[in-house]
DRENKE-362943 format. One record per residue (C-alpha): residue in one letter; x, y, z. Coordinates in steps of 0.001 Angstrom, whole numbers, m for minus. Example, Ala and Ser with C-alpha at 12.3 -4.5 7.8 and 13.67 -1.06 7.14 Angstrom:
BEGIN
{r 'A',{12300,m4500,7800}}
{r 'S',{13670,m1060,7140}}
REM end
This chain:
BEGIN
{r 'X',{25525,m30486,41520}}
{r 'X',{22774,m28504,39938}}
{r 'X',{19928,m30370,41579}}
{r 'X',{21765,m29147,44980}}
{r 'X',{22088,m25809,44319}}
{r 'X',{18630,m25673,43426}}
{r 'X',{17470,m27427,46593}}
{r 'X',{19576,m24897,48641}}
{r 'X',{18134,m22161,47373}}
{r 'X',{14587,m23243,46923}}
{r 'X',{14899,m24245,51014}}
{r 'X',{16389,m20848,51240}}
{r 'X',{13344,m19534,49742}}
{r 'X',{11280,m21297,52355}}
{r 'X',{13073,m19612,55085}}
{r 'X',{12615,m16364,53784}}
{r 'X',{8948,m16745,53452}}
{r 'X',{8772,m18409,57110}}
{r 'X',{10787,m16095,58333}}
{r 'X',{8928,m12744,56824}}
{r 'X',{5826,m14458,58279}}
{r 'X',{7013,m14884,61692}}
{r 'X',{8835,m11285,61428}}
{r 'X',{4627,m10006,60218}}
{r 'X',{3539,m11621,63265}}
{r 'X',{5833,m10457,65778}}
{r 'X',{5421,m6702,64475}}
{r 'X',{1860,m6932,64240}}
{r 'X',{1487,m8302,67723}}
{r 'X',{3980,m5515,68804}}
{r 'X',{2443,m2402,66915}}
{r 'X',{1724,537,68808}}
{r 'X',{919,3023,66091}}
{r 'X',{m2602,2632,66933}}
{r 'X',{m2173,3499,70368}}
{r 'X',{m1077,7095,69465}}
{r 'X',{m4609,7449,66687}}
{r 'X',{m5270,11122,66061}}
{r 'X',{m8648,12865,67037}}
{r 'X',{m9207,15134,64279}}
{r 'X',{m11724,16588,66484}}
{r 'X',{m9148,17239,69280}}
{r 'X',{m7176,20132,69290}}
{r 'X',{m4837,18517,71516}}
{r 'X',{m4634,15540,69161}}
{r 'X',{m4223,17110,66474}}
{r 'X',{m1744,19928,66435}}
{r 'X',{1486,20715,64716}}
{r 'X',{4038,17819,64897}}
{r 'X',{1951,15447,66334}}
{r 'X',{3143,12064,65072}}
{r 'X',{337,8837,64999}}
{r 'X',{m2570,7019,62894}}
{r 'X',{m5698,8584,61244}}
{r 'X',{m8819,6100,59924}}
{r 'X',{m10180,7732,56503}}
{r 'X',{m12968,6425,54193}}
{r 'X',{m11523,6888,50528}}
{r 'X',{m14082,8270,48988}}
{r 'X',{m13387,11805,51777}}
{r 'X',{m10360,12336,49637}}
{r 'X',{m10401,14958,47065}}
{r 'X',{m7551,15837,44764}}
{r 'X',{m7762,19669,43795}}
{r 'X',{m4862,19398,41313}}
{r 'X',{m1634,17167,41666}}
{r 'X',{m558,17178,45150}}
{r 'X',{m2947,19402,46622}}
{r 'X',{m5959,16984,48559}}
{r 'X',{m8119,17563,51108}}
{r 'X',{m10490,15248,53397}}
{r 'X',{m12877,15431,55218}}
{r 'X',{m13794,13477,58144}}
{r 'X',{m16745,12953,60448}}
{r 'X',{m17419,12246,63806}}
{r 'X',{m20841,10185,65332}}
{r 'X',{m22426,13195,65658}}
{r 'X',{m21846,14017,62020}}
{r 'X',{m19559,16901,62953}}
{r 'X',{m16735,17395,60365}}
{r 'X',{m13302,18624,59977}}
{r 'X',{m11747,19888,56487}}
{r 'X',{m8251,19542,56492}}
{r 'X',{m5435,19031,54068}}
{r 'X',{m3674,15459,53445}}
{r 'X',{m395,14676,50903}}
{r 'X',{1440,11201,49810}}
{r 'X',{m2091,9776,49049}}
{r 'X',{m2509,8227,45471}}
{r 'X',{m5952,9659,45192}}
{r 'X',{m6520,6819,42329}}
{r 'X',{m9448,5057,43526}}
{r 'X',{m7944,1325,42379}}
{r 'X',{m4207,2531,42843}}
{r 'X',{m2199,m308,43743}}
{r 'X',{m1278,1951,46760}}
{r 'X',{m4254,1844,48537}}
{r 'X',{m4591,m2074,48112}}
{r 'X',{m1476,m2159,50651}}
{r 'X',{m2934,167,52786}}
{r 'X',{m4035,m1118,56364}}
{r 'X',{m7931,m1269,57077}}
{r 'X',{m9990,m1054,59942}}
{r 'X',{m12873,m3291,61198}}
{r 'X',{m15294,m466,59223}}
{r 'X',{m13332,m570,55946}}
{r 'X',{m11921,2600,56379}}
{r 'X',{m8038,2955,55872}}
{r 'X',{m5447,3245,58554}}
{r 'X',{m2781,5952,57708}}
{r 'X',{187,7059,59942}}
{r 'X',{733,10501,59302}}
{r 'X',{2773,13373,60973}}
{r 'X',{937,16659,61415}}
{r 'X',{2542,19715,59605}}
{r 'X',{1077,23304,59019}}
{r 'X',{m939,23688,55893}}
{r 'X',{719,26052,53455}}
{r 'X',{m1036,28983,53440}}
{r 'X',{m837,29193,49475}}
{r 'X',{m2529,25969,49066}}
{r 'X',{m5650,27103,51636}}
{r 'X',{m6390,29745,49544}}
{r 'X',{m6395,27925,46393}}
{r 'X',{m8365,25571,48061}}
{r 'X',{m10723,28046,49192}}
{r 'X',{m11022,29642,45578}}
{r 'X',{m12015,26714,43389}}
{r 'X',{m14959,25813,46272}}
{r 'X',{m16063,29640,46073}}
{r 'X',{m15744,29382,41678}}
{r 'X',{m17746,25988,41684}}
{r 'X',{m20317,27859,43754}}
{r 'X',{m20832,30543,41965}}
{r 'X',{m20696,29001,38692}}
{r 'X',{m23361,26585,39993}}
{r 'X',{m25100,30199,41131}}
{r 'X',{m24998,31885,37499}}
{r 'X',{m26197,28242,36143}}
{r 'X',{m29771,27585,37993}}
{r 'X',{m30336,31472,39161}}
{r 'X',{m32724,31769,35931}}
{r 'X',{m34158,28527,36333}}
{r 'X',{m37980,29037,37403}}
{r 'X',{m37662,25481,39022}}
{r 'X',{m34941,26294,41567}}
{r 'X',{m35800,25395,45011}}
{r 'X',{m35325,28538,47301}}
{r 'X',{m33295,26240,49403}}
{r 'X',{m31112,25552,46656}}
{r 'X',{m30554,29837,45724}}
{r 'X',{m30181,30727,49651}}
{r 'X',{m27551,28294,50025}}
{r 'X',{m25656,29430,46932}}
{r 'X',{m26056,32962,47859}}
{r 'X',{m24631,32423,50890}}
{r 'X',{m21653,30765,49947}}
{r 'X',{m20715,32946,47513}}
{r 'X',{m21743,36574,49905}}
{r 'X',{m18339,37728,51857}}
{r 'X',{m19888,36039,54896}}
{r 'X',{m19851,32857,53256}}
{r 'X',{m16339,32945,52193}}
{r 'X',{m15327,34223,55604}}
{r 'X',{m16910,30972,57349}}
{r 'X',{m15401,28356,54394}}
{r 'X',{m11993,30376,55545}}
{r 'X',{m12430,29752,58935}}
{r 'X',{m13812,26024,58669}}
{r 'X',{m10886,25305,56720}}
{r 'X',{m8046,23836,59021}}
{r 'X',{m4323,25008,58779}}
{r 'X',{m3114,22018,59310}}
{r 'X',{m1822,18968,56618}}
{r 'X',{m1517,15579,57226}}
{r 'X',{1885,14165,55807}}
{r 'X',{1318,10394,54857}}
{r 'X',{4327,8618,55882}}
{r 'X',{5044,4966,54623}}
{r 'X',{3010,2237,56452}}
{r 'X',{3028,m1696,56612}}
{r 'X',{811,m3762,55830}}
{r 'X',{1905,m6624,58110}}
{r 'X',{m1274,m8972,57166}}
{r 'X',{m65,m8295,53665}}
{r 'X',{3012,m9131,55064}}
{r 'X',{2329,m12425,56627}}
{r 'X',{192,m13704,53509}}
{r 'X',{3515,m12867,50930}}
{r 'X',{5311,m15034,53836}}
{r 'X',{2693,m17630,53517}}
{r 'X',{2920,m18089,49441}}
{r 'X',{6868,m17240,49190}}
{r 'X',{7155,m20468,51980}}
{r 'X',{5088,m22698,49753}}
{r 'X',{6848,m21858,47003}}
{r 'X',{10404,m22665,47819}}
{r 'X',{8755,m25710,49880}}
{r 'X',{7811,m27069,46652}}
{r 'X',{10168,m26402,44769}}
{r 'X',{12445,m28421,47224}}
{r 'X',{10048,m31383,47297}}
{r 'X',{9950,m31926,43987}}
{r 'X',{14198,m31508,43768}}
{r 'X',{14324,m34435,46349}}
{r 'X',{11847,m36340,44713}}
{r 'X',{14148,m35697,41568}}
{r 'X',{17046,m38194,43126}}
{r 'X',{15283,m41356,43037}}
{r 'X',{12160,m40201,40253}}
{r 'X',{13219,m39463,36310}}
{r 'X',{13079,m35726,35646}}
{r 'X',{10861,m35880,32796}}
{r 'X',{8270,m37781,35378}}
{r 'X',{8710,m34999,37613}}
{r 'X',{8437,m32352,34620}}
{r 'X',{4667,m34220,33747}}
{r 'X',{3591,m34862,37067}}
{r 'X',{4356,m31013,37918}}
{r 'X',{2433,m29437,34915}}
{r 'X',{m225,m32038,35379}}
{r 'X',{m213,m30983,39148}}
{r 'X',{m484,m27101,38094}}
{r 'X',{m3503,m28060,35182}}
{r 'X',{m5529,m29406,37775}}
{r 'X',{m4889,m27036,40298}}
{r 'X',{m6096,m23812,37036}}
{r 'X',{m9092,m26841,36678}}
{r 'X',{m10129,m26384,40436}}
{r 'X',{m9730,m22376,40291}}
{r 'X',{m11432,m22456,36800}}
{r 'X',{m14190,m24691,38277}}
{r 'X',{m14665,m22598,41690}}
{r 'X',{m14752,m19325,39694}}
{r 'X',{m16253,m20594,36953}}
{r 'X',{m19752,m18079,37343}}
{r 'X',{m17779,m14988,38954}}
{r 'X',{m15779,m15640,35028}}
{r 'X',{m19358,m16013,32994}}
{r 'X',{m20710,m12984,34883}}
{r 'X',{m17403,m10450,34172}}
{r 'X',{m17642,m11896,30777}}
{r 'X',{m21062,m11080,30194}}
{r 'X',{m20323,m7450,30422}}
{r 'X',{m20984,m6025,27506}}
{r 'X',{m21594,m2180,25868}}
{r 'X',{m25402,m1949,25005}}
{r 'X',{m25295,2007,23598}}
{r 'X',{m22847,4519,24955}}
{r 'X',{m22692,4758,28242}}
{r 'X',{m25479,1917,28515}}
{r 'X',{m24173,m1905,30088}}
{r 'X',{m25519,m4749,30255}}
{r 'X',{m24247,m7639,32899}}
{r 'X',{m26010,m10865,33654}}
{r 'X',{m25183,m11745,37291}}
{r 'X',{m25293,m15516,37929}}
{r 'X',{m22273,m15602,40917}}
{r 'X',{m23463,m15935,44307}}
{r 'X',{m23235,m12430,45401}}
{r 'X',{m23603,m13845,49196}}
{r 'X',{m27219,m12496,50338}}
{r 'X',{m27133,m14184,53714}}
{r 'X',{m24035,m13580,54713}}
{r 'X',{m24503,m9953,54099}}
{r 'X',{m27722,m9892,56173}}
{r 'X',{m25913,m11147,59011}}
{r 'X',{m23242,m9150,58876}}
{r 'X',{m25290,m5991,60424}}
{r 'X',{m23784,m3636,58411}}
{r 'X',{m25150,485,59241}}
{r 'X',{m22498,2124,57004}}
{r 'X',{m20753,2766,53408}}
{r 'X',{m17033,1768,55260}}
{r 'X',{m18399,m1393,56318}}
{r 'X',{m20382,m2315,52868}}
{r 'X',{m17026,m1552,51101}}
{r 'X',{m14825,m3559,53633}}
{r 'X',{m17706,m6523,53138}}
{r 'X',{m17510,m6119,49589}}
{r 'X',{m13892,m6260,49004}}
{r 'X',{m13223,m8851,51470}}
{r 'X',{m16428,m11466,50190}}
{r 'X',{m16859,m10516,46380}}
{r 'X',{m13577,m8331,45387}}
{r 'X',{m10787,m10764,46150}}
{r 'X',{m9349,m7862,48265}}
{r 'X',{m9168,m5320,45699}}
{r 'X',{m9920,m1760,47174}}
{r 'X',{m13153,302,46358}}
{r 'X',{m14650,3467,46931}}
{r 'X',{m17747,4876,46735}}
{r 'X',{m18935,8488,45411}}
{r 'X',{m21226,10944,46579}}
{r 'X',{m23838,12505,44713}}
{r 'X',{m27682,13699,44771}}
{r 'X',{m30308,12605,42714}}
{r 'X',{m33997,13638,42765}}
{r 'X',{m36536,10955,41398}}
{r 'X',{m40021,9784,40788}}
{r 'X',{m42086,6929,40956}}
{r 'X',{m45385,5401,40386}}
{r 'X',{m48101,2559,39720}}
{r 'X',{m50856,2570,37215}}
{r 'X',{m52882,m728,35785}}
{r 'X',{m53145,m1071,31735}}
{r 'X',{m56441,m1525,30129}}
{r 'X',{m55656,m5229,29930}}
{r 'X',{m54876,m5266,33477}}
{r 'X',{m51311,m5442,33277}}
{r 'X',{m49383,m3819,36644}}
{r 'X',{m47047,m1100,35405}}
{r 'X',{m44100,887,37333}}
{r 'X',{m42796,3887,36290}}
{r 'X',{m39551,5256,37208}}
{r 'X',{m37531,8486,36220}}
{r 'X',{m33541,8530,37796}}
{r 'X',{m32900,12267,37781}}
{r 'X',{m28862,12298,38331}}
{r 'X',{m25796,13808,37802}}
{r 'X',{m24594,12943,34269}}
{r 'X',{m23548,8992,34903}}
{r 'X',{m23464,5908,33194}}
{r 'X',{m26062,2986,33533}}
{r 'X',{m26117,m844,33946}}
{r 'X',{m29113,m2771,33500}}
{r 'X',{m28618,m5508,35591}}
{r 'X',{m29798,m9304,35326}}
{r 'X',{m29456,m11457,38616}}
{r 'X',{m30252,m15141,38292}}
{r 'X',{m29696,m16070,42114}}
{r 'X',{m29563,m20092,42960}}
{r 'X',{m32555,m19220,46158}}
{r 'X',{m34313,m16276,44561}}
{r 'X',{m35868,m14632,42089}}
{r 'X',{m34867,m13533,38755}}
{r 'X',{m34751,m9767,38386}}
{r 'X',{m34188,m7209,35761}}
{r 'X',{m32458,m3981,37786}}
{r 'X',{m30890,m709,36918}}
{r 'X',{m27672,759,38300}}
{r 'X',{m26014,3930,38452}}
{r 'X',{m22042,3154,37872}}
{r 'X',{m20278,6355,38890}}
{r 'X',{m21453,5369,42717}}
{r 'X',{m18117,3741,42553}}
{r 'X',{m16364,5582,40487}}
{r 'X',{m16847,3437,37134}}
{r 'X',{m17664,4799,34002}}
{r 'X',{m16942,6640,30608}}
{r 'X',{m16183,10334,32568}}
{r 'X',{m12861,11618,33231}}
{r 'X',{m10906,9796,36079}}
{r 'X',{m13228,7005,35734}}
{r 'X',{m12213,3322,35395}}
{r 'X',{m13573,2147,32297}}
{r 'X',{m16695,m661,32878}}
{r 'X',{m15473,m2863,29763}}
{r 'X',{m11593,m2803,31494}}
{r 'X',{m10682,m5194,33853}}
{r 'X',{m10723,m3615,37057}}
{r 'X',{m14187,m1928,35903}}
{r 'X',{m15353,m5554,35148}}
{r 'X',{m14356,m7018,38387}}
{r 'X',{m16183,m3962,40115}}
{r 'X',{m19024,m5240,38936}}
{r 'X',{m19050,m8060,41587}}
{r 'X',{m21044,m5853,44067}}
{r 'X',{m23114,m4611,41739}}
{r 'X',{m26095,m5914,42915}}
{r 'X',{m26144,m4235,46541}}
{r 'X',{m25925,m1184,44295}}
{r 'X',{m29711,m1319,42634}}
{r 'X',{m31806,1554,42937}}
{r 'X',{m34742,m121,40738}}
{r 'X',{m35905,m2750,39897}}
{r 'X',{m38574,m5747,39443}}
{r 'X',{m38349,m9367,39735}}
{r 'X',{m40239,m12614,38021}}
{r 'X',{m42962,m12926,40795}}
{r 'X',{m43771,m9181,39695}}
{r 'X',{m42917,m7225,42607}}
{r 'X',{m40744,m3992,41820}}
{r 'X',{m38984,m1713,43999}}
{r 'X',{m37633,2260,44002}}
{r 'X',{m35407,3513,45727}}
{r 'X',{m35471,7334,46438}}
{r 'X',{m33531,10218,48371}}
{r 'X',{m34756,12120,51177}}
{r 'X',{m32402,15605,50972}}
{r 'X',{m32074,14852,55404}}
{r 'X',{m29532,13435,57906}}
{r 'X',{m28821,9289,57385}}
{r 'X',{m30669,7323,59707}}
{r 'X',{m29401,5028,61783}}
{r 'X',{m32274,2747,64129}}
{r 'X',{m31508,835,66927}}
{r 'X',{m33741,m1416,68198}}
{r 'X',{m32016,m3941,69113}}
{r 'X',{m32706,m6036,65560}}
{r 'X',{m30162,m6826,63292}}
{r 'X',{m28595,m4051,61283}}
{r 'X',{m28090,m3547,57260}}
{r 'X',{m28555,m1147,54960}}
{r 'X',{m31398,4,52721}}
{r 'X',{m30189,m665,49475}}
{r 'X',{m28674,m4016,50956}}
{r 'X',{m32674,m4512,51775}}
{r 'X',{m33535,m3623,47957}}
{r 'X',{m31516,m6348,46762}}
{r 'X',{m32953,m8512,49527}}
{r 'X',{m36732,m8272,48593}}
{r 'X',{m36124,m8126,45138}}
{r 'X',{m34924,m11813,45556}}
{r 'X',{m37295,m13097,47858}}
{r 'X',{m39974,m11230,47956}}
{r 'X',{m43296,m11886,45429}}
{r 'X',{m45549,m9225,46890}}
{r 'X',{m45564,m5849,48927}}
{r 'X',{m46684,m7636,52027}}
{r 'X',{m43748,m10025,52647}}
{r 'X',{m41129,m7157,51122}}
{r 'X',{m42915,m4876,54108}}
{r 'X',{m42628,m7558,56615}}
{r 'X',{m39282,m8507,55936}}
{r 'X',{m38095,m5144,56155}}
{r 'X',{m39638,m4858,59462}}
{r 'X',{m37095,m7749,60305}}
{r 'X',{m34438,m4952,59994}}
{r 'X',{m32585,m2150,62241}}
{r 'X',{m32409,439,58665}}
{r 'X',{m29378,1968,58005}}
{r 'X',{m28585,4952,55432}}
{r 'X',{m25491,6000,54215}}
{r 'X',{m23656,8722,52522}}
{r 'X',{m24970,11735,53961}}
{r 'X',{m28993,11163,53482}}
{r 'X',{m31677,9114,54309}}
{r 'X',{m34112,7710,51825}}
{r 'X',{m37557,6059,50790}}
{r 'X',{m38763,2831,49218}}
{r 'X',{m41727,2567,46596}}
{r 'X',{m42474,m860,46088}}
{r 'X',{m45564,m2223,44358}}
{r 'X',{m46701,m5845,43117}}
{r 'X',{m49220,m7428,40019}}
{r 'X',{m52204,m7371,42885}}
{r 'X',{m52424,m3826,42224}}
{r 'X',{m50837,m2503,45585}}
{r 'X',{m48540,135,46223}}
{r 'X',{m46748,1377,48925}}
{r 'X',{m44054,4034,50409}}
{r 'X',{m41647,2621,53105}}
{r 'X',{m40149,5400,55006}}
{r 'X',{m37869,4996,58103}}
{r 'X',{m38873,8317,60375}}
{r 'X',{m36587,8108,63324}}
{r 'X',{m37097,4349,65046}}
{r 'X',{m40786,4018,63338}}
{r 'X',{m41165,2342,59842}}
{r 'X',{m44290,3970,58021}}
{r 'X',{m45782,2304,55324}}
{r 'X',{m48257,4018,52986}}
{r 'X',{m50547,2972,50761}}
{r 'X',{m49870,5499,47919}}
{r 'X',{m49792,5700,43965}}
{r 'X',{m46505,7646,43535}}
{r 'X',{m43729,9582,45259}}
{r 'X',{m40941,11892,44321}}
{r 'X',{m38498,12921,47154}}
{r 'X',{m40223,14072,50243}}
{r 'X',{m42022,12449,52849}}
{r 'X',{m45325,11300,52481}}
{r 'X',{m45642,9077,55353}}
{r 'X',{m45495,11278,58284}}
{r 'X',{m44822,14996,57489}}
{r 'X',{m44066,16502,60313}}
{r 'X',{m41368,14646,60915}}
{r 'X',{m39399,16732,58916}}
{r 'X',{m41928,19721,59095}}
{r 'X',{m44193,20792,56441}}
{r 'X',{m42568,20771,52513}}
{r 'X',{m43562,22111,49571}}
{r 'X',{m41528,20023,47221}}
{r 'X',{m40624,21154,43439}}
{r 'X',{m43969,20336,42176}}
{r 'X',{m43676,17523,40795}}
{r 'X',{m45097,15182,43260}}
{r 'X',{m47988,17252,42080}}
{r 'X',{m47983,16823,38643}}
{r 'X',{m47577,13123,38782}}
{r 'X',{m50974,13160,41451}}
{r 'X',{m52450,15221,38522}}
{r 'X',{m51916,12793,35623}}
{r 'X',{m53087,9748,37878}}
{r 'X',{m56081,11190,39123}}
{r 'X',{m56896,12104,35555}}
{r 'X',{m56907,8501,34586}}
{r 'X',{m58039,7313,37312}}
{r 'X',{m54584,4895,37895}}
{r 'X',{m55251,3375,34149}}
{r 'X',{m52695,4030,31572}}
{r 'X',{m50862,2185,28716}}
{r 'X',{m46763,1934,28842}}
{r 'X',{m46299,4702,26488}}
{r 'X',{m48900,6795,28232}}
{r 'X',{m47374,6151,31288}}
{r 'X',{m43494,7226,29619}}
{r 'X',{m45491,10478,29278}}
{r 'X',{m46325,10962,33002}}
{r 'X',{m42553,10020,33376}}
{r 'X',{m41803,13094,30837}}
{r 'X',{m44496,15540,32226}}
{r 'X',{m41888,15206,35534}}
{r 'X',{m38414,15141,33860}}
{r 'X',{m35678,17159,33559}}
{r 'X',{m34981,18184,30384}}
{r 'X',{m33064,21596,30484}}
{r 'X',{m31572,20860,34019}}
{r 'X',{m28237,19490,32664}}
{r 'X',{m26501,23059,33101}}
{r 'X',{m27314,22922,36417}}
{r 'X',{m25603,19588,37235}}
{r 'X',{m28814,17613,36846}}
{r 'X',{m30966,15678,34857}}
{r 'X',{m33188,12733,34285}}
{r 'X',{m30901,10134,33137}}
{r 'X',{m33228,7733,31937}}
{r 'X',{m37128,6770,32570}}
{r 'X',{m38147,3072,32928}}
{r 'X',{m41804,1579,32480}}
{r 'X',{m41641,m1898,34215}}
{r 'X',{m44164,m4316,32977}}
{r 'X',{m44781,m6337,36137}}
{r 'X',{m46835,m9030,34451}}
{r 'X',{m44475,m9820,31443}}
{r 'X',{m41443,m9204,32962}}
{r 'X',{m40567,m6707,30498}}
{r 'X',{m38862,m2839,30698}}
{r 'X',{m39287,256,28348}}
{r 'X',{m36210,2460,28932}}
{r 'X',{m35567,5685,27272}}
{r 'X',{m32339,7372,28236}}
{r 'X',{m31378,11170,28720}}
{r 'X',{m35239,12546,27886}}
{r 'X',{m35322,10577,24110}}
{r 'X',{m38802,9448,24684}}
{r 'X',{m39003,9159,20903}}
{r 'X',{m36083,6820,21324}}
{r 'X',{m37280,3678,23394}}
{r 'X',{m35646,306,23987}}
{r 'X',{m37314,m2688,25506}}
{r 'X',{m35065,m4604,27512}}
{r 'X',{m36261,m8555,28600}}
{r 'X',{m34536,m11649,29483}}
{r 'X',{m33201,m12682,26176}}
{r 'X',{m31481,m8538,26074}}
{r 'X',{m28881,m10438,28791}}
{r 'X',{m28658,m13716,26556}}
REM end
């Protein structure tokens, strides 16, 4: 009698998964919500009760205080609209925005109903963006070192004419989240409920004519090898979360021996953060939702030979406050390579409303880490910068295949030995920037060569050049003429007075003569400064200006 009722249920079970499958299928094929998307940009589209979908990129949405968000969204032309969204769990690995629906671009469908915006919550809105300005204002306005850029800007926004145009680019409108289905979520719960109760009622017919006890063994034997064949298949995804470990505070290390999928993410001509982060959690995240995070950094960069004619990079990351992994990729097809990362680009770290890197979530958001370098050098001893340009992203099409630059860091620091094949395979490329800005490449091998890589429209320029900070060496007028923060000129300065030869610790000292030390107040500063030994394989690092403070980090730091 038992057995029965157990069969009868367990088939029951079956039905309920086939049938919540088939029910997935039918309402997927019969969903019209995306007929009825909302044009942000459309007055007419978007107006007071309109009812339909809107596509947002996480990362857009900003909490101000509990319940009060805003987004903003952009349009090809890089247009955007500022407008106010509720009954969005503004966690960035909320369990929430795993069920949410996603477009081909990785950007998250909601359905929404338009409402107007309370006029109470504009105006807070409006006063915390005029306070951050103007505390940002009182902050740099004594700093010698402020770009006049920076100080018009700021005076602006915080002048009654600035405030009056925030005001008026700030919609009146809310978007009102409204409860949406998932229905490939759907279908794949079908899927595993179906199997479930399927074998469950196998093994209770196999029950009448086998011994229960041989059914008992043969089932846990059945689910051992089944954790052996996960445990096998995952076995280096496990070794490389594992290896996550707390070097100094806020300092990680992570030795990366998964395949992290190279090829398949150079074919996947990918021009944007949406699509990365769609990649990324489809390929290395097991469908886990991520979200990248916006910020400006100004850095530097050079080459200079040792006495004993060892090749030496030097690097200073000058960055909001963040935290750092120093990366260690041991790819099956590539090269070995020793790379820094800045965490907090998605949302990982020690701050406040960060996911911890040693929890984990944090650890499994290491996965992508690699597409995430921003330095680095490899075993052949070729290393590789990567720099921002304060323009528009960049975007080429001609008619190669797409992917973006710091994709294309990760790609020649596996496979490329020298400048000359990292410059020609770049050339292979369509270059594609993301969030917000465009940047630069300084790359430079153990035969002494060094080069900036800058993407100027549809033309790639490379120049032969010692060092670089963040403006554009290759073809000025591009951008028209810059005068730069001077410290493009300080670096030239130090070079030319050694004539391009200097030891590692002489060369930490260029890296200091260009840091910033007293710039934390102002939001920025140089977060740490790295002297790459190309010949040995070997990096000096000295974090937040403690040049008196050095670490070397090699392969057996990872071990």
């Amino acid at each position: 009698m038992g057995k029965r009722v157990v069969l009868i249920i367990s088939a029951v079970i079956a039905l309920i998964g086939i049938g919540l499958f088939a029910a997935g299928s039918v309402l997927a094929a019969g969903d019209t919500t995306e007929d009825n998307r909302i044009d942000l940009f459309d007055p007419e589209s978007f107006k007071d009760g309109a009812t339909g979908t809107v596509h947002l990129n996480a990362e857009d949405i900003y909490e101000w205080e509990k319940g009060l968000c805003t987004v903003v969204d952009y349009d090809e032309e890089e247009n955007g609209v500022f407008t106010f969204i509720t009954g969005v769990d503004t966690n960035r690995f909320a369990v929430g925005l795993f069920l949410v629906p996603r477009d081909a671009e990785g950007r998250m469908i909601f359905s929404v109903t338009v409402k107007p915006c309370p006029e109470e919550n504009r105006q807070k809105v409006l006063n915390a963006m005029y306070d951050s300005y103007y505390t940002l204002y009182e902050r740099v306005a004594d700093d010698p070192d402020t770009s006049p850029e920076l100080m018009s800007m700021l005076e602006y926004y915080i002048s009654d004419e600035g405030r009056a145009d925030m005001d008026e680019g700030m919609s009146h409108l809310m978007l009102e989240v409204t409860p949406t289905t998932n229905y490939g979520l759907m279908k794949t719960a079908g899927i595993v409920i179906a199997a479930l109760g399927a074998l469950v009622a196998v093994i209770c017919l196999l029950s009448y004519k086998v011994k229960g006890r041989t059914i008992v063994l043969g089932f846990v034997v059945l689910l051992v090898v089944a954790a052996g064949v996960c445990l096998f298949m995952l076995r280096k995804h496990i070794t490389t979360v594992a290896s996550l470990k707390e070097h100094s505070t806020g300092v990680y290390t992570l030795k990366y021996t998964a395949d992290y999928k190279l090829d398949k993410i150079l074919d996947s001509n990918i021009t944007n953060e949406g699509e990365l982060l769609g990649w990324a959690e489809k390929e290395l995240y097991f469908g886990m939702p991520v979200s990248m995070k916006e910020s400006l950094f100004g850095c530097a960069a050079f080459a200079v030979t040792d006495s004993n004619g060892n090749h030496l990079m030097g690097r200073n990351t000058d960055y909001p406050e963040t935290d750092c992994l120093m990366l260690y990729s041991d790819p099956v097809d590539g090269y070995d390579s020793i790379a820094l990362v800045d965490l907090s680009i998605i949302n990982i770290g020690t701050g406040e409303d960060q996911v911890s890197p040693t929890s984990f979530t944090g650890r499994l958001a290491t996965l992508a880490m690699p597409y995430f370098t921003i330095e680095g050098m490899n075993e052949a001893g070729f290393g590789v910068s990567i720099l921002e340009l304060e323009h528009e992203e960049i975007h080429q099409n001609l008619g190669r295949k797409d992917t973006l630059l710091n994709v294309a860091v990760r790609a020649v620091l596996d496979r490329c030995a020298t400048v000359d094949e990292a410059v020609a395979m770049l050339e292979q490329f369509d270059m594609n920037t993301m969030l917000g800005a465009t940047f630069h490449l300084f790359m430079c091998d153990k035969t002494g060569r060094s080069v900036v890589v800058e993407w100027l429209g549809d033309k790639m320029y490379v120049t032969d050049n010692p060092a670089i900070t963040n403006y554009v060496i290759g073809n000025t007028s591009y951008y028209g003429e810059e005068n730069g923060d001077g410290r493009y000129e300080v670096l030239m300065e130090d070079l030319d007075g050694c004539a391009c030869v200097a030891s590692a610790s002489e060369a930490m000292g260029f890296l200091s003569d260009v840091g910033y030390d007293n710039k934390k107040s102002a939001g920025i500063g140089t977060e740490w400064s790295c002297v790459y030994d190309l010949d040995n394989f070997t990096v000096t690092v000295c974090f937040d200006v403690k040049y008196d403070q050095p670490i070397t980090v090699m392969r057996d730091t990872f071990n």
